[in-house]
Backbone as CSV, one residue per row, in Angstrom:
resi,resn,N_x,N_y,N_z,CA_x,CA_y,CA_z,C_x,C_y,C_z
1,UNK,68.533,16.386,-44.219,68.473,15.375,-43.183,69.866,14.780,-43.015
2,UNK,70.834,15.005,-41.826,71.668,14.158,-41.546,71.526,12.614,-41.519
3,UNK,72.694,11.650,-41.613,72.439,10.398,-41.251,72.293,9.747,-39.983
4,UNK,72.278,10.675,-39.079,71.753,10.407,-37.973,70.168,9.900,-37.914
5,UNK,69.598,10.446,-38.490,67.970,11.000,-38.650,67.621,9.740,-39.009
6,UNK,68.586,9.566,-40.446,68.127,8.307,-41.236,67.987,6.940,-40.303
7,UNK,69.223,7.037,-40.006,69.906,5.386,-38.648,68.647,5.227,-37.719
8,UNK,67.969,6.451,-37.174,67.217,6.726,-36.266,65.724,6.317,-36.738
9,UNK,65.485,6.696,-38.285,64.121,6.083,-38.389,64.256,4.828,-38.728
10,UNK,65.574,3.902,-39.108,65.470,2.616,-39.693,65.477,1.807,-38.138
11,UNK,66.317,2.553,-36.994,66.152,1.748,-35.760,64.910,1.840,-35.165
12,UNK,64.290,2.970,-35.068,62.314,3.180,-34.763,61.730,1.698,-35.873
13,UNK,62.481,1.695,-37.057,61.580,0.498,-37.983,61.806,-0.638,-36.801
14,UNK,63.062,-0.888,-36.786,63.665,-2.325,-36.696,63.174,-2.907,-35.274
15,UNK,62.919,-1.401,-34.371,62.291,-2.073,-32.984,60.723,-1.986,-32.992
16,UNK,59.855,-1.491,-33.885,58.572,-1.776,-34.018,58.291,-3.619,-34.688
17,UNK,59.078,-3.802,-35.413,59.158,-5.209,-36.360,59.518,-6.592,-35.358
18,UNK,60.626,-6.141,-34.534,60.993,-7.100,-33.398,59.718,-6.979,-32.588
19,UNK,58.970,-5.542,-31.997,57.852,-6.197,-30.939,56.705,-6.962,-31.367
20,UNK,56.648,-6.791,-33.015,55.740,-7.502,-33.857,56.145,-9.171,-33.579
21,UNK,57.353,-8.995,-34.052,57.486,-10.661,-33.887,57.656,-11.498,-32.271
22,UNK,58.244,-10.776,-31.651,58.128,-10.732,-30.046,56.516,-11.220,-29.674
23,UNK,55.383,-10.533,-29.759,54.050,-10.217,-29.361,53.426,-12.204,-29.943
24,UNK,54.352,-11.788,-31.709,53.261,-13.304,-32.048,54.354,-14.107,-31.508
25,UNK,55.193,-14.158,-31.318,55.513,-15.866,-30.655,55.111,-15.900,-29.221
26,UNK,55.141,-14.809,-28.496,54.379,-14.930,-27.446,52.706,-15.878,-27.267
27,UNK,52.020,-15.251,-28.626,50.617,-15.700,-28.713,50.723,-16.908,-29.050
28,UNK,51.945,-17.601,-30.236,51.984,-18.877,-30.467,52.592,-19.686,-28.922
29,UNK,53.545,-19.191,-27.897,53.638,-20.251,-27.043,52.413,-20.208,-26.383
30,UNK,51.526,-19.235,-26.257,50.403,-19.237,-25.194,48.783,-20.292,-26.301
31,UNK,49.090,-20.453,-26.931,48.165,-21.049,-27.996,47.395,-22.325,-27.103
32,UNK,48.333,-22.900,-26.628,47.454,-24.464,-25.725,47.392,-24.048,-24.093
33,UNK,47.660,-22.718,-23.858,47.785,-22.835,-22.194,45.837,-22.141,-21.594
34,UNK,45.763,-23.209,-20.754,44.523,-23.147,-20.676,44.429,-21.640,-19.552
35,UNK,45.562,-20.942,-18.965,45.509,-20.215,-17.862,46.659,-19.131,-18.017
36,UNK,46.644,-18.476,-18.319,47.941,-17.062,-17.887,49.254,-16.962,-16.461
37,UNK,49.988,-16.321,-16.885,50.739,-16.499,-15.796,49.516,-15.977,-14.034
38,UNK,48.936,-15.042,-14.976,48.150,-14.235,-13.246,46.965,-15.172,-12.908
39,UNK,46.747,-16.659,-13.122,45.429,-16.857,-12.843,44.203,-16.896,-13.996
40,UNK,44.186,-15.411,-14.581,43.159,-15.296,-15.556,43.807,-16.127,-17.150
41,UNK,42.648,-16.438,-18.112,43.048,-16.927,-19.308,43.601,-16.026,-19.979
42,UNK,44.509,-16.227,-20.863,45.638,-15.687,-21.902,44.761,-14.699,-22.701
43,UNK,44.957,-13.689,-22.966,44.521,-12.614,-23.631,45.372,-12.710,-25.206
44,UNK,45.434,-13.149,-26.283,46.458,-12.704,-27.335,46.005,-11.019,-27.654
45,UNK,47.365,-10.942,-27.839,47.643,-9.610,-27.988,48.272,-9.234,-29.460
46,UNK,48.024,-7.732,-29.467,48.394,-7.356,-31.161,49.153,-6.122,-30.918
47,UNK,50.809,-6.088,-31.969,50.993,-4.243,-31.807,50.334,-3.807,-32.689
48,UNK,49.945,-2.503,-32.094,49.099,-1.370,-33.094,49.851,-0.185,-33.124
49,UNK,50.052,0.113,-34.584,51.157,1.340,-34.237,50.559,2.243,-35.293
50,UNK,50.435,3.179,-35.336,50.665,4.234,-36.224,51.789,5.523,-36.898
51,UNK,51.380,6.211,-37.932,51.995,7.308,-38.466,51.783,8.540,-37.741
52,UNK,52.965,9.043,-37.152,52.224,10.462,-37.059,52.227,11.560,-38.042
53,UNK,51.013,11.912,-38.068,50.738,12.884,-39.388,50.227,14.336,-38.477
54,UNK,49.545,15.384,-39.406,49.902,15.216,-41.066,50.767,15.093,-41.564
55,UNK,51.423,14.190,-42.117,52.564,14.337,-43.152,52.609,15.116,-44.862
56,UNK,53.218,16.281,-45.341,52.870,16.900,-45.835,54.134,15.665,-46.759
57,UNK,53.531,16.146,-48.514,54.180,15.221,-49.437,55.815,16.650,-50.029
58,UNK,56.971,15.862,-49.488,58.126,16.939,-50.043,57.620,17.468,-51.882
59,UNK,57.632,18.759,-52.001,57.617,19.115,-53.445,58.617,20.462,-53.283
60,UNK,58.106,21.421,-54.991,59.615,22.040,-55.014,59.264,23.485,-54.148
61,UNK,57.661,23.722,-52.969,58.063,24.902,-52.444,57.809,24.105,-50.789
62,UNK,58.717,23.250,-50.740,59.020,22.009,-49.056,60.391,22.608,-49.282
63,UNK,61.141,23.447,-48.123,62.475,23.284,-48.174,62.625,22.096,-47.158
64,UNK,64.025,21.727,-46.627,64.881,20.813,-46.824,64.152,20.879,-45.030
65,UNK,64.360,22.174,-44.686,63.951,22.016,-43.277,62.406,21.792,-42.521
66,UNK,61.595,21.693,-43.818,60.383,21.583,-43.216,60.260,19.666,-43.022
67,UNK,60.950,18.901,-43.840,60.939,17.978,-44.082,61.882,17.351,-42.915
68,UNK,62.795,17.728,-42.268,63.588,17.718,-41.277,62.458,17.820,-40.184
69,UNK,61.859,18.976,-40.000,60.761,19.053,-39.367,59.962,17.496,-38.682
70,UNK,59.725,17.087,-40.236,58.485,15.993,-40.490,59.659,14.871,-39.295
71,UNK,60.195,14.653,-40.019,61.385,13.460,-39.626,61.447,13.725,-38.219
72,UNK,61.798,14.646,-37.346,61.781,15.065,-36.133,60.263,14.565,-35.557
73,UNK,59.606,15.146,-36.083,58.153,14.974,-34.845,57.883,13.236,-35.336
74,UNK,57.999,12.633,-36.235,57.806,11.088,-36.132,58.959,10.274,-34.867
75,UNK,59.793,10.604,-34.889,60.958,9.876,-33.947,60.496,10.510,-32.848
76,UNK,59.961,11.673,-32.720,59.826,11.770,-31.167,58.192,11.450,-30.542
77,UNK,57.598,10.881,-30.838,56.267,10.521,-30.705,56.522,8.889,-30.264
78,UNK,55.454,8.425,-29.373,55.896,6.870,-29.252,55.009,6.319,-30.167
79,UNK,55.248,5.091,-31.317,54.082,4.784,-32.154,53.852,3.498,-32.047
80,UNK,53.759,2.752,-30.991,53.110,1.445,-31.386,52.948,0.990,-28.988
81,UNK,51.775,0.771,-29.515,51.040,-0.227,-28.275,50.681,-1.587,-28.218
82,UNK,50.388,-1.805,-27.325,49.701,-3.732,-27.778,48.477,-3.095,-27.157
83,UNK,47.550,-4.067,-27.678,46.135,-4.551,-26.945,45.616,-5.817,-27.112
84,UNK,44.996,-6.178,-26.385,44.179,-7.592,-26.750,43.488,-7.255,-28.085
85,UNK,43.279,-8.934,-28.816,42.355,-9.298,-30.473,41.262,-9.366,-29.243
86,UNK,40.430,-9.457,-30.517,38.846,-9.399,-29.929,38.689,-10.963,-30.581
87,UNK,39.311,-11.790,-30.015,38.912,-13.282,-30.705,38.285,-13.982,-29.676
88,UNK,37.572,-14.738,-30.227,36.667,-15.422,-29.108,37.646,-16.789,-28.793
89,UNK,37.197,-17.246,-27.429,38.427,-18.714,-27.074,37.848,-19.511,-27.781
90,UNK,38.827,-20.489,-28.348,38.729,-21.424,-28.897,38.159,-22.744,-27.650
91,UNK,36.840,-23.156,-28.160,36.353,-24.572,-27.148,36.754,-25.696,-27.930
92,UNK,37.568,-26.622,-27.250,37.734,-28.066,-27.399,37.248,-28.967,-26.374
93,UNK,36.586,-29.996,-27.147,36.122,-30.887,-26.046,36.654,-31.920,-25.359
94,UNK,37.362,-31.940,-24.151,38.361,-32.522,-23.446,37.659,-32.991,-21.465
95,UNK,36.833,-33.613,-21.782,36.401,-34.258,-20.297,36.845,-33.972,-19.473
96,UNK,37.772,-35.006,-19.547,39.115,-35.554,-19.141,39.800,-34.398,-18.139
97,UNK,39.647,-32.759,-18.861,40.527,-31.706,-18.515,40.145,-31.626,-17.437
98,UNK,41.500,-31.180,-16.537,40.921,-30.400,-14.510,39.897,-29.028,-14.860
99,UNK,40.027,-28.532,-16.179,39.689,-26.703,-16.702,38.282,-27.212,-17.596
100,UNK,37.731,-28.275,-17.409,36.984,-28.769,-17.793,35.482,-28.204,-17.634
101,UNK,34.557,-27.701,-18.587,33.461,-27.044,-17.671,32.536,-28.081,-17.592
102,UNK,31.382,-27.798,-17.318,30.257,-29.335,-16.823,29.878,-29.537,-18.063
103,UNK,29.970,-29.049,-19.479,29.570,-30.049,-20.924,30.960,-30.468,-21.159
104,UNK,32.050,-30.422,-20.646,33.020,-30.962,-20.977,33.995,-30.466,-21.892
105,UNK,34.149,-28.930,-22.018,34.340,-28.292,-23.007,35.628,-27.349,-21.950
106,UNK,37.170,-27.316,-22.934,38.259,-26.338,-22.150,38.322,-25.062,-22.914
107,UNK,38.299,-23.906,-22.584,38.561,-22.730,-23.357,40.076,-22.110,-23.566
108,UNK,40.752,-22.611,-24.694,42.238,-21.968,-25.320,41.866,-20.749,-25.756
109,UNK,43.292,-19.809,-26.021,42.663,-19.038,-26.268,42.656,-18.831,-27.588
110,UNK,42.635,-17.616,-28.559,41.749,-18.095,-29.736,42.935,-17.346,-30.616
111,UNK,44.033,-18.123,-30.426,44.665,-17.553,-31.415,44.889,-18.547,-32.676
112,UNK,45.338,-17.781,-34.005,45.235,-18.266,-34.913,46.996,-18.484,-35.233
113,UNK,47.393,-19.550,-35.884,48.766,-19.904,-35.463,48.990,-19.518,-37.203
114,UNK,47.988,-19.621,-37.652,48.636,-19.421,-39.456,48.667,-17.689,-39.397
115,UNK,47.429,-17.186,-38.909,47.677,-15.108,-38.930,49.189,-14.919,-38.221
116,UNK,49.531,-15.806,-37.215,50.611,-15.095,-36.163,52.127,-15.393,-36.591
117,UNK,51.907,-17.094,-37.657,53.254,-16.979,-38.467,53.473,-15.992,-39.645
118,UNK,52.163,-15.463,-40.395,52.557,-14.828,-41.071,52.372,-13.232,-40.700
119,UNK,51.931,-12.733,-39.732,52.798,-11.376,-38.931,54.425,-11.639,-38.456
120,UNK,55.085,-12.844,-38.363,56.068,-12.917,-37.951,57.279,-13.282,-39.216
121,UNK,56.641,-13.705,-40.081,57.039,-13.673,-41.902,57.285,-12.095,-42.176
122,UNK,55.686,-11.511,-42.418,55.736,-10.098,-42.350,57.001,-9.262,-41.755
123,UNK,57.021,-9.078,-40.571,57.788,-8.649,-39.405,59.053,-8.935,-40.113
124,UNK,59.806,-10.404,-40.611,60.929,-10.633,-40.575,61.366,-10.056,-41.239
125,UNK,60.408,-9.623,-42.744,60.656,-9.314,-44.279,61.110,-7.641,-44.061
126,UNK,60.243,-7.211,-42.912,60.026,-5.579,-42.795,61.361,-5.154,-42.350
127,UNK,61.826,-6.122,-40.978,63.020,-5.945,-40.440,64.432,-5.502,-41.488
128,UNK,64.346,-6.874,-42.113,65.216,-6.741,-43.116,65.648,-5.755,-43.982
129,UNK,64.108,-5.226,-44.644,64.178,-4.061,-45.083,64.858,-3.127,-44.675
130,UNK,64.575,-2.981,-42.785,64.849,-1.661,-42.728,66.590,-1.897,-41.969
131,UNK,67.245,-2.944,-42.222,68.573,-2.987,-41.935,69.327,-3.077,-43.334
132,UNK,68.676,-3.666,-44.310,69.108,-2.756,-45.931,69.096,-1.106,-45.981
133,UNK,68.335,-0.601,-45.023,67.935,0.915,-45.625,69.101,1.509,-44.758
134,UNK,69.280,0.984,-43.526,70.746,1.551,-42.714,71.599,1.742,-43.101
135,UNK,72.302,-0.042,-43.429,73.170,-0.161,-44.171,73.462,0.559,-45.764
136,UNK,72.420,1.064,-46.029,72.665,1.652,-47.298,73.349,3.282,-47.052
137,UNK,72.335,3.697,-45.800,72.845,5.531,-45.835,74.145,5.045,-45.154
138,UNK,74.543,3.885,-44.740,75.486,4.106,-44.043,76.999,4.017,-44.817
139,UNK,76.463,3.505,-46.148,77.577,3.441,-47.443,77.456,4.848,-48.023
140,UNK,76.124,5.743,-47.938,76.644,6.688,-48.760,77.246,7.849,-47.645
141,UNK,76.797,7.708,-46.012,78.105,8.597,-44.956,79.499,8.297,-45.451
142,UNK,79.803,6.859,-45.838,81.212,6.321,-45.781,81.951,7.271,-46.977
143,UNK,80.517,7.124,-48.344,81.574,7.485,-49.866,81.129,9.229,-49.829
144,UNK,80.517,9.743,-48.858,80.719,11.200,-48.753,81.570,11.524,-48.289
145,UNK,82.004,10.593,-46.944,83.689,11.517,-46.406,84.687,10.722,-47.221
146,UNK,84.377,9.889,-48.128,85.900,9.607,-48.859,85.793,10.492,-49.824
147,UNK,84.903,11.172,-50.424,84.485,12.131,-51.696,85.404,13.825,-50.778
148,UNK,84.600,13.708,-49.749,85.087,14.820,-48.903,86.806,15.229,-48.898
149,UNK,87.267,13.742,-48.564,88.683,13.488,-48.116,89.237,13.729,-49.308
150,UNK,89.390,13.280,-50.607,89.744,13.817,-51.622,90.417,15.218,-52.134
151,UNK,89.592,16.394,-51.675,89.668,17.759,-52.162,90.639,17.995,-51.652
C-alpha cells in the first residue's frame, strides 16, 4: 500500500466524523424550532455509514496486492448517508404558543441534546484519531526518503 492509500483512508475517516458532527449540531440548533426551514416540522437526522465488505483478514497466503485490492474497493464506494431517527416529537405544554394545538400542547422535535453531544464528543475523539494516523504515515513517507537519500 502506498501512502497515498493511507492519506486517502484517514481523509474518507476525517470527512465521515465532520458530517457526524455537522448532522448533530444541526439537530442541537433545530432542538426548540417548532417548524423547518420548508414549512414542515424538523426531522433530526442521523449519518449511517457502513464497511464495505467482505473484508478478508491479511494472513501469510494474502499477498500485499490482494490487500491493496481491499483498500481500493473501500475508498471507492460512497459509505455514509443521513436519514431521519425514528423519535417521536417531544410535546410541551405552552398555550400561550401561535403552534399551539387545541389541548394546548407544541410539538419540538424529539431530539435528545445529551445522545447528540456525545456523537459529537465521539466524532471529535474519532477525528483526531484519524489526523494522528495521517500524520503518522506521513512521518514514516518523510524517514523513508531520508533512509532512501542516504545510500
Amino acid at each position: 500500500m502506498d501512502y497515498q492509500q493511507s492519506f486517502a483512508v484517514s481523509a474518507l475517516g476525517m470527512s465521515l466524523e465532520r458530517m457526524r458532527v455537522d448532522v448533530s449540531a444541526l439537530n442541537i440548533a433545530n432542538a426548540n424550532s417548532v417548524l423547518g426551514a420548508v414549512g414542515a416540522p424538523y426531522q433530526p437526522m442521523r449519518v449511517v455509514s457502513y464497511a464495505q465488505g467482505p473484508f478478508a483478514i491479511p494472513g501469510p497466503s494474502m499477498d500485499a496486492g490482494a490487500f491493496t485490492n481491499m483498500i481500493d474497493r473501500a475508498l471507492a464506494a460512497p459509505v455514509a448517508w443521513l436519514e431521519p431517527t425514528a423519535m417521536p416529537p417531544r410535546q410541551m405544554y405552552e398555550p400561550g404558543h401561535p403552534y399551539a394545538d387545541a389541548k394546548g400542547f407544541v410539538s419540538y422535535p424529539g431530539v435528545d441534546t445529551a445522545t447528540e453531544m456525545m456523537t459529537m464528543l465521539s466524532a471529535t475523539r474519532a477525528y483526531e484519531a484519524n489526523v494522528a494516523a495521517m500524520n503518522m504515515a506521513r512521518a514514516m513517507a518523510m524517514k523513508a526518503l531520508e533512509i532512501g537519500g542516504n545510500t
